[in-house]
N, C-alpha and C positions, 0 to 999 in steps of 0.2 A: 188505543194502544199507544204507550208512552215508552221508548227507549232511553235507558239511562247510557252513560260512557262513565266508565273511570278514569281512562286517558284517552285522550283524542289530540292529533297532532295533525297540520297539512302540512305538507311541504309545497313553497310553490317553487315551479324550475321556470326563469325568465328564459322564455323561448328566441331566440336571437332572428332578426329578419336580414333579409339585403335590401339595402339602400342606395338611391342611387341622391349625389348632391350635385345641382348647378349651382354655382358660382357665378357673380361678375364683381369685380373686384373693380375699386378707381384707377384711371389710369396713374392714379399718383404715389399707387402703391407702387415701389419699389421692389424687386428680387426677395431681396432679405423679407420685408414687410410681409409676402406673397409666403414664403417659408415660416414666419412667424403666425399668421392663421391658419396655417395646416398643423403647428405645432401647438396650437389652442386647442383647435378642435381632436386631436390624438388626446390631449389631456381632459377634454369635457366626458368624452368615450367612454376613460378609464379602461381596466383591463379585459374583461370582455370583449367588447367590441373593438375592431379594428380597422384601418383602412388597408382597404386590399388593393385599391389602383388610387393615382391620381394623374393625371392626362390636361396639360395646360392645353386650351386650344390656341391661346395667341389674343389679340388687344382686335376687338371689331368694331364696327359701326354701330350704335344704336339706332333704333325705329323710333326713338322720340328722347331729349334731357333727361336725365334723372338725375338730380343732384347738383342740377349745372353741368353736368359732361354729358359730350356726344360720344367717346366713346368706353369701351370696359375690357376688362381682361375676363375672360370664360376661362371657368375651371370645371370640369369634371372631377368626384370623388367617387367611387364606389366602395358604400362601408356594411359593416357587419355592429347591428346594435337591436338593443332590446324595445321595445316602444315605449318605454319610462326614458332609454338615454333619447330616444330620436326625441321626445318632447321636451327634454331641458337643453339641446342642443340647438333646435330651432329660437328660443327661449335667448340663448350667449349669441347667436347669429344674429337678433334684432337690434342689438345693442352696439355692433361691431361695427364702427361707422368707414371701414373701408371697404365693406360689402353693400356693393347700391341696394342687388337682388338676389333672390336665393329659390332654391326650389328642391324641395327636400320629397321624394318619390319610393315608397314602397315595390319592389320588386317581388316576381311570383318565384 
């Protein structure tokens, strides 16, 4: 039994998830600098996807060097994006040499 189509179309609709981003940032980013990767990442997003909070927790201690610093600034983001932006975002995070570490978590 063989089906033909005349026309056949999909639509696909990018299902958007919540995301949750840790952050540690060097201590040698400055305020502005600290404003300037959250204003990267708002533009990697594009318009769909958004960030709904950001929540600095402050400059800690690390459990071991990374990069030559003992300590980092922690950032919480919680965002709204597709799994095509979460995978080119982690993608511009690796390259961003003022982020030591990053941790990028799907939410239910």
């Amino acid at each position: 039994m063989v089906f033909y189509f005349k026309s056949f179309s999909v639509i696909l609709v990018a299902m958007q998830f919540r995301y949750e981003l840790m952050l540690v940032l060097s201590t040698s980013a400055a305020k502005d600098k600290e404003e300037q990767i959250y204003s990267q990442i708002e533009k990697q997003i594009k318009k769909p996807g958004k960030i709904e909070t950001k929540t600095n927790l402050g400059v800690k201690k690390l459990a071991y060097p990374i990069k030559k610093e003992g300590e980092g600034i922690y950032c919480l983001l919680t965002l709204s994006l597709t799994s095509k932006e979460a995978k080119e975002l982690t993608n511009k995070l690796k390259l961003n040499e003022l982020i030591l570490r990053y941790l990028l978590i799907r939410r239910k």
